[in-house]
C-alpha positions as CSV (number, residue, x, y, z in Angstrom):
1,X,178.2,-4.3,93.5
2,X,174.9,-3.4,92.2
3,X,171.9,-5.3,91.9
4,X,169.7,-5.6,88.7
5,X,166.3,-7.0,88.5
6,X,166.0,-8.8,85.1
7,X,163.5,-8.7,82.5
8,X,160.5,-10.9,83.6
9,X,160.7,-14.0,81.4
10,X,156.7,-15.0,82.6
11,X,153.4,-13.5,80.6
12,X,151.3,-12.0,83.9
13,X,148.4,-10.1,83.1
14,X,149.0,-6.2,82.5
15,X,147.3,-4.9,86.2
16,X,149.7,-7.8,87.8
17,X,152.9,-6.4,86.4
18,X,152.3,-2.8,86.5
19,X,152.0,-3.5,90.2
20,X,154.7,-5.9,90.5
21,X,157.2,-3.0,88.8
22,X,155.3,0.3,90.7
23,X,156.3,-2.0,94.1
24,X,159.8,-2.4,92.2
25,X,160.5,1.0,92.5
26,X,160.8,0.8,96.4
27,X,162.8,-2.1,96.5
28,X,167.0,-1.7,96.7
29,X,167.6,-2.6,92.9
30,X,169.9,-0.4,91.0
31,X,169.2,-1.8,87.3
32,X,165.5,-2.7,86.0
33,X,165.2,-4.5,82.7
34,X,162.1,-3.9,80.9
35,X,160.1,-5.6,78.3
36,X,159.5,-9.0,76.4
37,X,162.1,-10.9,76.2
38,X,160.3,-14.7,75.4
39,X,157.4,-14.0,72.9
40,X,156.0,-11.1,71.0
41,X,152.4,-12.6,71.0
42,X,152.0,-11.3,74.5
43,X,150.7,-7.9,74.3
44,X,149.6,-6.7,77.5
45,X,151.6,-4.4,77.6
46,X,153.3,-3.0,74.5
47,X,156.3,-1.2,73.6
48,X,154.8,2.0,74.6
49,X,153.8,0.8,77.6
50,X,157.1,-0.6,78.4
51,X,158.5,2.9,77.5
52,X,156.3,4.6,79.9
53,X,156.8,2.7,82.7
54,X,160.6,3.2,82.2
55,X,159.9,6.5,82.6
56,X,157.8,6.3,85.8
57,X,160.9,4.1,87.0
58,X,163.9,6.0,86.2
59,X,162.0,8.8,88.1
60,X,162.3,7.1,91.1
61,X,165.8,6.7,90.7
62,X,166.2,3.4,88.9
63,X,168.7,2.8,85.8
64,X,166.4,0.9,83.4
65,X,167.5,-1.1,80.3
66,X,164.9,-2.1,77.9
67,X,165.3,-5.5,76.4
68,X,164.8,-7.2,73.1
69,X,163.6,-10.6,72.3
70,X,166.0,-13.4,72.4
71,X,164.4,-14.6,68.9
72,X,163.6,-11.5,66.4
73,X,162.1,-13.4,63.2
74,X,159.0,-10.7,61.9
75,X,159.2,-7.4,60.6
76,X,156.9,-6.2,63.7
77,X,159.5,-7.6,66.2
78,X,162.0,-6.1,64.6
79,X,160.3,-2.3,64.4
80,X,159.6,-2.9,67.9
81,X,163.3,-2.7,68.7
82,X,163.5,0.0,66.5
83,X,160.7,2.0,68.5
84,X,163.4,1.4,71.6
85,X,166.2,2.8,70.0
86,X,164.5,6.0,68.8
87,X,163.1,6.8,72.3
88,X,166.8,7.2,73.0
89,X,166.0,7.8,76.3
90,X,167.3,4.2,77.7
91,X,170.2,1.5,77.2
92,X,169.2,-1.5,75.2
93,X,169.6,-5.1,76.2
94,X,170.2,-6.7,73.1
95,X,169.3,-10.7,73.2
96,X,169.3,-11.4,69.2
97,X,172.3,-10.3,67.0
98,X,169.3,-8.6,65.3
99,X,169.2,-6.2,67.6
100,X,172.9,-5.7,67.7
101,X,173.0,-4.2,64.1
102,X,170.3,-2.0,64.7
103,X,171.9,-0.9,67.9
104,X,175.6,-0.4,66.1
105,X,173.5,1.3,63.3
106,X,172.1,4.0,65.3
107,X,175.1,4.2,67.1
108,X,173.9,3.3,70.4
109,X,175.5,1.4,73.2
110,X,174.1,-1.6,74.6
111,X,173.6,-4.4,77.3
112,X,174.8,-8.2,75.6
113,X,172.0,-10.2,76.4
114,X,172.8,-13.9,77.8
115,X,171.2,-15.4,74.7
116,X,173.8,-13.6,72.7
117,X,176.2,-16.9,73.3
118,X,179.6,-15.0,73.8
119,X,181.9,-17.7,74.2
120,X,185.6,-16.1,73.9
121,X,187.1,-12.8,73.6
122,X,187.4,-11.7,70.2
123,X,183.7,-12.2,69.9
124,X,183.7,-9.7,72.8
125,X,185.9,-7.6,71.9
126,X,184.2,-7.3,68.2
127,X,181.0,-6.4,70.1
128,X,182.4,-4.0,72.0
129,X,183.6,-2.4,68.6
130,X,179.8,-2.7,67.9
131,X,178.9,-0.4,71.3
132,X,178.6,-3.3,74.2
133,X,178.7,-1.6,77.2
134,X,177.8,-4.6,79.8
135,X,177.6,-8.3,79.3
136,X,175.9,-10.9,81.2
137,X,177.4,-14.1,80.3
138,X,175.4,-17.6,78.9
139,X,173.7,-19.5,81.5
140,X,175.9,-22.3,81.4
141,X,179.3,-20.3,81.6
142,X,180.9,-20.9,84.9
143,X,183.4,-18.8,86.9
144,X,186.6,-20.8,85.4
145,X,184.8,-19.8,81.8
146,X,184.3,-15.9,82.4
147,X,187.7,-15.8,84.0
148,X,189.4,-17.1,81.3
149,X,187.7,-14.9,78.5
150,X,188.3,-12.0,80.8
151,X,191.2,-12.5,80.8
152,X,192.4,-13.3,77.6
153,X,190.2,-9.7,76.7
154,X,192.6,-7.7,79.1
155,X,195.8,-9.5,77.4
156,X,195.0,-7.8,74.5
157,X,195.0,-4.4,75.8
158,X,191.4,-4.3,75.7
159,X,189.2,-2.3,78.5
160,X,187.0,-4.7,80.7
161,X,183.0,-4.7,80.0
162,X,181.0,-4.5,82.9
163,X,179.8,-8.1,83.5
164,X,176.3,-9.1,85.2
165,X,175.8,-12.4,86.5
166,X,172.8,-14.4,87.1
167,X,172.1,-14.7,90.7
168,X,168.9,-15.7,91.5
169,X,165.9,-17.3,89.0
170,X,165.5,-20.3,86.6
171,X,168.0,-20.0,83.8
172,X,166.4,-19.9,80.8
173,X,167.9,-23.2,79.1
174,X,167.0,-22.6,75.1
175,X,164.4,-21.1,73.1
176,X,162.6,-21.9,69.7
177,X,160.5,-21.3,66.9
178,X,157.7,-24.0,68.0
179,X,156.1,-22.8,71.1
180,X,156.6,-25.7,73.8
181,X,153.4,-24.4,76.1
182,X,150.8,-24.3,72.8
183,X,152.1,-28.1,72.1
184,X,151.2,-29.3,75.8
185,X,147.8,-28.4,75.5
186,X,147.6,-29.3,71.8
187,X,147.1,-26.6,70.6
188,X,148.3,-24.1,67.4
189,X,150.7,-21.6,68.4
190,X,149.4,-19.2,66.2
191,X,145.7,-20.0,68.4
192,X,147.6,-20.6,71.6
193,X,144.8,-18.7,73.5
194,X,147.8,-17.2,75.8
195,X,147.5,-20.4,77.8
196,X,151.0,-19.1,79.6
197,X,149.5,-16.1,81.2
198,X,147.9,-18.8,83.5
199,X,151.1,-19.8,84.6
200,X,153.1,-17.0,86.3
201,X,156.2,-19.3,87.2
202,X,156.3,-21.7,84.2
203,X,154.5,-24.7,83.1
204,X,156.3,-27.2,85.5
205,X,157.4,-30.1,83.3
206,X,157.6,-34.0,85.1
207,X,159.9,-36.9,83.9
208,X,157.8,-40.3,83.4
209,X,159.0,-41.0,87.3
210,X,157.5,-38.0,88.3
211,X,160.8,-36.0,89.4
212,X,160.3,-32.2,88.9
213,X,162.8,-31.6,85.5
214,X,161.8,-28.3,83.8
215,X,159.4,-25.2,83.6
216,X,157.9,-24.7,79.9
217,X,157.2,-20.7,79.4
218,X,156.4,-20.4,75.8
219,X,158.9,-21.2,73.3
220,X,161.6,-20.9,76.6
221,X,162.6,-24.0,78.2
222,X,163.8,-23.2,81.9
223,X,165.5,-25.3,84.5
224,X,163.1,-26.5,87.5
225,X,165.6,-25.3,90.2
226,X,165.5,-21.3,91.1
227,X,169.1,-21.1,91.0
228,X,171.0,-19.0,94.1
229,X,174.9,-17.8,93.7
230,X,174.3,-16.1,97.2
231,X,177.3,-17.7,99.2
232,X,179.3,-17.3,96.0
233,X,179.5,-14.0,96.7
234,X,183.0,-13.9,97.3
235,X,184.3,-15.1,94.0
236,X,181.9,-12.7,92.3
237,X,183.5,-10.2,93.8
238,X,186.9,-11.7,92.8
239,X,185.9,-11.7,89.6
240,X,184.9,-8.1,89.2
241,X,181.5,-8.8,89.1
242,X,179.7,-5.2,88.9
243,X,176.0,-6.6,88.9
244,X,173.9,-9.3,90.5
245,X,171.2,-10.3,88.1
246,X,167.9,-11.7,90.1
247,X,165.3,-12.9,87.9
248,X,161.3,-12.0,88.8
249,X,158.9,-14.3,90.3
250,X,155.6,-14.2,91.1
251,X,155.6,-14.4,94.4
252,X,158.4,-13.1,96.9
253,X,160.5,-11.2,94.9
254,X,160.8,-8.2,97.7
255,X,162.4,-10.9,100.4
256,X,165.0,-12.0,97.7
257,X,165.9,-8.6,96.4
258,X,166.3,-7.7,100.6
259,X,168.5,-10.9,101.2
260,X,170.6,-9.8,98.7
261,X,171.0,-6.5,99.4
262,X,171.5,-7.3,102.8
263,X,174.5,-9.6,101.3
264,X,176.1,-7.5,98.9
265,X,176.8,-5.4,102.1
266,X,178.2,-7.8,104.3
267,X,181.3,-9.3,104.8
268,X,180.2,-12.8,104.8
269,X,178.5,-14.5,102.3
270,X,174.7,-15.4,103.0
271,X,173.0,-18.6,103.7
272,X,171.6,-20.2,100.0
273,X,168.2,-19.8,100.0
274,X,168.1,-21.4,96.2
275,X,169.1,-24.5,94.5
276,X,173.4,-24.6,93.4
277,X,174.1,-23.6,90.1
278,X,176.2,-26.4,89.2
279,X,177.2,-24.5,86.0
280,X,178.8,-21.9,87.9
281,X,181.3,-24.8,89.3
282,X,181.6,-27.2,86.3
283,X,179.0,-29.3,86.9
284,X,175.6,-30.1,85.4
285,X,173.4,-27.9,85.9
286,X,170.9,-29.9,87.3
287,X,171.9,-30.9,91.0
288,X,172.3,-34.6,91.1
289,X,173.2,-35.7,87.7
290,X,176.8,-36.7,87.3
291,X,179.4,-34.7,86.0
292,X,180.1,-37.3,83.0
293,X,178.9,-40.5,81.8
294,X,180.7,-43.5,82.8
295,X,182.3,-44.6,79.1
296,X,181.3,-48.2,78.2
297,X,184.2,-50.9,78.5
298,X,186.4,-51.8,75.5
299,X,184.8,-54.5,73.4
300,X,187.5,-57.2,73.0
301,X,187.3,-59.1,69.8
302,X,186.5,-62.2,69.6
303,X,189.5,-65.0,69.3
């Protein structure tokens, strides 16, 4: 089982995250995703940055992935996937159907994002007509989910797609057009001032009670809860899990990626250091919430 270290889904300042990926290099990952994946407004590092420190990267050993944006709307967004593809030096996580057409038109292979929303298996199976080579399933498809659409892929004769799982992170709940951090501080999004490079983990979102509920990043809504499928290690492995997705943070990363190296070596499965992904087992994906709301009672009519 190998473990990937996913693209980073926060704006940090360009000395921060050449640092944060140069440190990378040391650390037991196998996979590194590369590039911006939330909104194309944050240019600290471009495309040909992104390139170049793939380069430094797979040098020291690393198989990196560059990844797409999980909403390609402008002709520059598009172009920069296109600039990807004709390095042709490195496998291409494709987030947007967008960038799955220009992938099956250069006749490249590619990574199925998890904003790709593959939900049974002749929409895999049509994709991997298309040249997807791995797939990391939805944030809110569970084991019972995957297992079933696996399944139903193999019936048909089909050969299995590598599958990567999110471990470890906040799962990136939805994105949009409107940009959700410019609107909190009431501003345009268009003269958003890149207010969300002054939040490396999020803009942490409140109910009216004050209960921690969400992370704002951009037009990307996260979950609160840095979600941990450590001591599900077993059915992952059941599965036929081949990689263990662990999202970036800004602080802490090389104790995470160490814990679960340490794990995917072990015979037991490690203590959770995150919050349950209730997704994973059928639940909400919030911890807490209950799994269905109570119907109201029949109304009786009146005699």
């Amino acid at each position: 089982m190998k473990l990937s270290l996913g693209p980073l889904q926060y704006f940090w300042p360009r000395e921060r995250t050449l640092a944060f990926y140069r440190e990378a290099a040391g650390w037991p990952v196998d996979v590194v995703y590369l590039g911006e994946t939330v909104c194309s407004k944050r240019r600290e590092l471009g495309t040909r940055d992104w390139i170049a420190l793939a380069g430094e990267l797979a040098t020291a050993g690393k198989e990196v992935v560059l990844s797409s944006l999980a909403l390609v709307e402008a002709e520059s967004e598009l172009n920069a996937v296109q600039r990807m593809l004709e390095h042709g030096g490195f496998l291409v996580e494709a987030n947007d159907l967008t960038a799955v057409q220009l992938c099956r038109e250069a006749g490249a292979g590619f990574v199925a994002g998890p904003s790709l929303n593959i939900y049974n298996h002749r929409a895999l199976a049509m994709l991997a007509e298309d040249g997807l080579r791995r797939w990391v399933p939805g944030v809110e498809q569970g084991l019972r989910q995957i297992d079933e659409l696996l399944a139903a892929h193999a019936a048909e004769g089909l050969p299995a797609p590598e599958v990567e799982v999110i471990a470890w992170g906040r799962l990136p709940l939805s994105y949009s057009a409107r940009c959700f951090t410019a609107r909190a501080f009431d501003v345009p999004k268009d003269a958003c001032g890149f207010r969300c490079i002054e939040h490396p983990d999020g803009l942490p979102l409140a109910t009216r009670e004050g209960t921690p509920f969400l992370r704002i990043n951009g037009i990307q809504i996260q979950g609160e809860e840095i979600t941990d499928l450590g001591p599900e290690l077993p059915a992952l492995r059941e599965l036929g899990v081949g990689l263990l997705r662990l999202y970036p943070q800004h602080e802490g990363m090389r104790e995470i990626v160490e814990h679960f190296d340490l794990a995917r070596h072990s015979t037991l499965p490690p203590s959770r250091l995150g919050a349950v992904n209730g997704y994973w087992h059928e639940h909400p994906g919030k911890p807490g919430l209950p799994d269905a709301p109570t119907p109201p009672a029949p109304a009786h009519p009146t005699p």
